[in-house]
Structures are given as structure tokens and as C-alpha cells.
N, C-alpha and C positions, 0 to 999 in steps of 0.2 A: 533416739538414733535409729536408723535403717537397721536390716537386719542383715542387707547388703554391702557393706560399706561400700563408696568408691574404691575402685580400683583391684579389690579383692577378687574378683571373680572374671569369668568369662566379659568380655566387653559387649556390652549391649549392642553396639553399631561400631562396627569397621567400615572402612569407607577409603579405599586404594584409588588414586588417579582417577574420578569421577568427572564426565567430561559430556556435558549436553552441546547440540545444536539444533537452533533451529532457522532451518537451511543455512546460508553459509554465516549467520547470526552466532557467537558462538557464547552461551550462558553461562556454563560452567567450564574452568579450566584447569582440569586436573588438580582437582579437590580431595584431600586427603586428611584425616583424622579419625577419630577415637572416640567415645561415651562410654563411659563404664556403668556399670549396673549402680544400681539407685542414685546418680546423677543426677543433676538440672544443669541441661548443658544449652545455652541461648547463644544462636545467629544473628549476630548486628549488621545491620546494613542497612542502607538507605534503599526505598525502593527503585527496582531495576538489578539490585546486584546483584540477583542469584539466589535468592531467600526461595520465592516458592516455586523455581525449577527443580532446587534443592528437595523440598518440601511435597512436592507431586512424587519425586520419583522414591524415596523413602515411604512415602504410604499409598507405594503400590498401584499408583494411579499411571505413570505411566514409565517404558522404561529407559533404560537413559543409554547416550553414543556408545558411551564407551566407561572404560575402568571398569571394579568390583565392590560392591555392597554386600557387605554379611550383616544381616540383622538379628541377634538373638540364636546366634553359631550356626545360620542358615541364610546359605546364598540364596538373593532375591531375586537374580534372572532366573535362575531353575528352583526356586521353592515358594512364590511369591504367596502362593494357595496357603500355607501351613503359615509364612511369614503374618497373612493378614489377620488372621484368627486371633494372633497374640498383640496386637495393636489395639491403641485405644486413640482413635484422629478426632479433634476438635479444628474446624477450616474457619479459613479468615469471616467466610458470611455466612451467617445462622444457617441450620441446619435442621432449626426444630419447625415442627407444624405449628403455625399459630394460632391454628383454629381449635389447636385440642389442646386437650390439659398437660398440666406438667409429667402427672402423672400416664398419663396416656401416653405421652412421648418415649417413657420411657420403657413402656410395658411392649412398645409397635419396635421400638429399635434391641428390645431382647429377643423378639421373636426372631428379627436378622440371625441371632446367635446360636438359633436352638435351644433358649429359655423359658421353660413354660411355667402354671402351676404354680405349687407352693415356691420352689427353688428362683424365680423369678420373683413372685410377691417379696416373698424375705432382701432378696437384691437391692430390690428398687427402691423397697422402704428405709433399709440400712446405708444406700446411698444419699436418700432424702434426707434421712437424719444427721450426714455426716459432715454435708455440706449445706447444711441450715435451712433445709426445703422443706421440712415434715409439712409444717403450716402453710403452704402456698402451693402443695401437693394438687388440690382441686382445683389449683387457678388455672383460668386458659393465658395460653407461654405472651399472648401477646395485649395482656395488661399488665404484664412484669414490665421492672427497669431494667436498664441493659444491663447493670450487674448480674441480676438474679439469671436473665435470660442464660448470660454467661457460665455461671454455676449451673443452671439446669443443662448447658452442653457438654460440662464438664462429666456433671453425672453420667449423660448419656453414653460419654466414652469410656468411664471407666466403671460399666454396668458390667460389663464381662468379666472383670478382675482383667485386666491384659499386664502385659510385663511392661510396656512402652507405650505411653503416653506422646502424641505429637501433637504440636498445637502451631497453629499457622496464626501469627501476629495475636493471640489469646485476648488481648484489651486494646484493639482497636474499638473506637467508640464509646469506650467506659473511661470517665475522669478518675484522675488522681489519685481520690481516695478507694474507689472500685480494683485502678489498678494494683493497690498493693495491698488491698483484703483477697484480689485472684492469686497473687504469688505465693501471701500467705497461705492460702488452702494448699496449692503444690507443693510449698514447703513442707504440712502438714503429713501431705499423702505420702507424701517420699519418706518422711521420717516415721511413717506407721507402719506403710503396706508395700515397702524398699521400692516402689512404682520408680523407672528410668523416665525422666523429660527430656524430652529435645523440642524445643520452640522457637520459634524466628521471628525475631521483631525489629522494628525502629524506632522504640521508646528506649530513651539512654536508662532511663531509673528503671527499667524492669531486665534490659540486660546487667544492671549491677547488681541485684538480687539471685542470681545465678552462681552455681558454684564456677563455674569456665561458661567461659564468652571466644568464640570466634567471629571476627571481624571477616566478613565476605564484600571483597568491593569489583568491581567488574565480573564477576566471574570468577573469581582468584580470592582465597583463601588467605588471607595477608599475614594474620597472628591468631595463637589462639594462648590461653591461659585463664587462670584467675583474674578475676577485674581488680586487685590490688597488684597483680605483678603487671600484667598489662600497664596499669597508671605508674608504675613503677619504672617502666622504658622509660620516660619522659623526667630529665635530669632537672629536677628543683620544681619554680612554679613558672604558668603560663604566662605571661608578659604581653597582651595586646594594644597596641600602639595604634591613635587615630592622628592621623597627619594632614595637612593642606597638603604639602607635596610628598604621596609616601616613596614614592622613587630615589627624590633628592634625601630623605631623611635616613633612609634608608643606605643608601653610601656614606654620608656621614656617621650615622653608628657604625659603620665597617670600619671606617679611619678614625673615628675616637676611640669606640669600647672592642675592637675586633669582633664586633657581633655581627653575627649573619643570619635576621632575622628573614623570614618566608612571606612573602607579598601573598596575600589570602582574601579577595576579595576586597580589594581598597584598604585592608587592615594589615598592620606589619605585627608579626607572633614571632615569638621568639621565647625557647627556653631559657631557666636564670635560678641558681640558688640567690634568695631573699629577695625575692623581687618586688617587693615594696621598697627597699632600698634603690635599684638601679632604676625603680621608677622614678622617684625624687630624683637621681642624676638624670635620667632623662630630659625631664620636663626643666631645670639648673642649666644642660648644656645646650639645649636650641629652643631658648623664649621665645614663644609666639608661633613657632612653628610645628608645635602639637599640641594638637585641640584634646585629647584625651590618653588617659593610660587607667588601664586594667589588670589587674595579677592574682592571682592562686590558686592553688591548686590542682593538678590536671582531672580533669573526667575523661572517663571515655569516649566523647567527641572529641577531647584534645589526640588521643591516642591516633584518632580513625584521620584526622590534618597531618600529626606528627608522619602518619605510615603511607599516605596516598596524596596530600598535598591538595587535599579538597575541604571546604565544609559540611560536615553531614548530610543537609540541606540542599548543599550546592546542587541542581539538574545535571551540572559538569559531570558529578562522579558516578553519576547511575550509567548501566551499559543499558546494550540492547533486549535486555529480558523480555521473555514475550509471557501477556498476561496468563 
């Protein structure tokens, strides 16, 4: 367990009315929440929503219209100098040199920090070991897989010991199984060294690995919670409906089962306690006229339809983010 628990302490990031533009584009809108110390707190969203305007201006990179950001019980327009010292940023595209070794990389971005000497040797090696690098120490970073490369980013940001850890999309590029040996270590580090995460992704399975999840869609802040209360808004199971005419079937279900199912892309959704059950009446009350039925249990792609009216996926639901 942390040494931090959530919610015990000073909150790692405050985050009041936070409001980007770029020019009259506008990214964020009035964005507002919370991360308590030794957290894993993940930004879901498709891209375009706000993920890494959100993301730049949290690691100092640039600063934002409007609202207030306290990072670490220090406001980041007037402290951003002190605020950065205590960060630890892993960015969507590698960062490491791949011409030098692992170990090089990490010895070149301690110096950033003012670590020299033994106090750095010991660091870098006790990072190597922690995140399973000791042996791949002398490799150069660009005959690793992109897991490792991953892990060796990881190290290099939390070479410093920092309090907050940010990670922009952390396994973009890394399959399946990379992805959830990455969460695993975060999970790891949080529960050792009370490390605070905050990471922004558009992988559904790495935002449910998170202890709270905010959903950002245009710009707007939609819901935020744990990923079982989150799936918890969503009353019973998902019910998707494939129709020749989803329009016409769609009125029909209104005047047989008073259901009021959501037109989502040629597909009729609709929530439903037992829905293997109303699927059988479905398919019993209009033969011939649906070609398929699907049902159970919500994920948080259903949540992110259920609260915006789009598919994850959909190009519809992203705004205007600017890269």
C-alpha cells in the first residue's frame, strides 16, 4: 500500500475552471477536478478532446487562457520554476537518444537535475533494477522493443524521485500485453514510492486500470470517477441492435417495449436490465427485420455514447484540438 493513501493529504493537482484557446478554437472548457496524492488518475478521450492541451499545460510546457492550476500546493502560473523540479513527464513520442545506451540516457537526463557522482550512479542503477533494466543497461535504447524503450522512459522520469509522475498516452505503440505489464509497474511505483499519476489515454483497458477516470470530450470535462461507478451510470446491460431499417425499428420498439433506443452510427443502443432476455423479444417481435442483437455489460466506451452520444472512435466526437 502507498504511504500516501488517496485522498489523505494535500491533493496533488487542483485544477479550477481551466480554459485553453487556440485562437478563437477553443480546447478546453472550463475544466475542473482533483488528483489526490498517490493516485492513478487517467484522461479518456478520443483524440482531439483535450488530452494533450490538458497535458502541455500541466507539465509546464505552456500556459493556459484562463482558470487556476495548483500542482503540488503551488500555483503554476507564478511557480511554474519550483513546480517543474517536482515532476516526473513521460511525452507521447520517445524522448530517449537512440544512439546511446540505456544507461547513458539516463545518466545525460540526471545531469538536467543536478545529479552527479555516486548519488546519481546509485539512482540510475536502482531505477534499472526496479523496472527490470539492470541487464539491457549497456544496450543502445534503439535495438530495444518498444516495451523496454517504454520502461527505459519511464525510468528516466522518475530518475529524480518527483512527486507526480505524467505520462502523455504511456503505450501508444506497445501491444496488449506491454500495455498492461506498463500499468503494472505504475501500479507498483504508486504502491511503494506513494508516486501521484496522471496519464491521458485512448486505450479503454488502460483507462480501467486506473483508480478514477475522467472522461474529456470536446473540451468539456463530462464525468469523472472510478471505472465501476462510472459503468455503474449505465442501468443494466448494453443492448445493440443491427436493423435493415434502424429508423423504422426503431419507432416500433418505442410503440411495443416503450424503449427509446439512441441511433449511433447505423446501430440502435439501448440500455436494459437482462438483456439477453429483451434480446430474444426483440428478434420474436420483428422477424426478418433485424439482422443482429448484441448485449452485456457496459465498458467505458459505453459510458463515453451513454454521456456524449458518439462512438469513441467516431471523427464526430473529437473537437478542434490543436496538435
Amino acid at each position: 500500500m502507498s504511504s500516501r493513501a488517496p485522498g489523505t493529504d494535500t491533493p496533488a493537482v487542483e485544477v479550477e475552471d481551466l480554459r485553453h484557446l487556440y485562437g478563437p478554437r477553443q480546447a478546453l472548457a472550463g475544466v475542473t477536478f482533483r488528483v489526490s496524492r498517490g493516485e492513478i488518475f487517467g484522461f479518456l478521450g478520443p483524440n482531439g478532446g483535450g488530452k494533450t492541451t490538458l497535458f502541455k499545460i500541466l507539465s509546464t510546457l505552456m500556459p493556459a487562457t484562463g482558470g487556476t492550476v495548483r500542482v503540488l500546493g503551488r500555483d503554476l502560473a507564478r511557480e511554474a520554476r519550483a513546480v517543474r523540479r517536482r515532476l516526473g513527464v513521460v511525452f507521447q513520442r520517445p524522448s530517449l537518444d537512440p544512439k546511446l545506451t540505456v544507461a547513458e540516457n539516463l545518466r545525460h537526463h540526471g545531469h538536467l537535475y543536478g545529479l552527479q557522482g555516486g548519488a546519481l550512479r546509485r539512482q540510475a542503477q536502482g531505477m534499472l533494477a526496479r523496472l527490470g533494466l539492470n541487464d539491457r543497461a549497456a544496450d543502445l535504447v534503439e535495438t530495444l522493443s518498444g516495451g523496454l524503450q517504454r520502461r527505459t522512459e519511464l525510468a528516466k522520469g522518475l530518475l529524480h524521485r518527483p512527486d507526480l509522475l505524467l505520462l502523455d498516452e504511456p503505450s501508444t505503440g506497445l501491444d496488449p500485453g506491454a500495455r498492461r505489464d506498463f500499468m503494472a509497474y505504475l501500479q507498483q511505483l504508486r504502491a511503494e514510492d506513494g508516486v501521484t499519476v496522471l496519464l491521458t489515454t485512448h486505450f479503454i483497458e488502460e483507462a480501467e486500470r486506473c483508480d478514477r477516470v475522467g472522461i474529456l470530450h470536446r473540451g468539456r470535462l463530462v464525468a469523472t470517477g472510478t471505472p465501476e461507478e462510472l459503468k455503474g451510470r449505465i442501468g443494466g446491460d448494453v443492448v445493440v441492435v443491427r436493423a435493415k431499417d434502424p429508423e423504422g425499428v426503431r419507432k416500433k420498439m418505442r410503440d411495443r417495449f416503450g424503449a427509446e433506443p439512441a441511433l449511433v452510427e447505423g446501430t440502435l443502443r439501448l440500455e436494459r436490465a437482462r438483456g439477453h432476455e429483451f434480446a430474444r423479444e426483440l428478434v420474436e417481435a420483428f422477424p426478418g427485420e433485424i439482422q443482429g442483437v448484441t448485449f452485456g455489460k457496459p465498458t467505458l466506451e459505453d459510458v463515453f455514447i451513454h454521456l456524449t452520444g458518439h462512438r469513441f472512435w467516431d471523427e464526430g466526437a473529437a473537437g478542434g484540438e490543436a496538435a
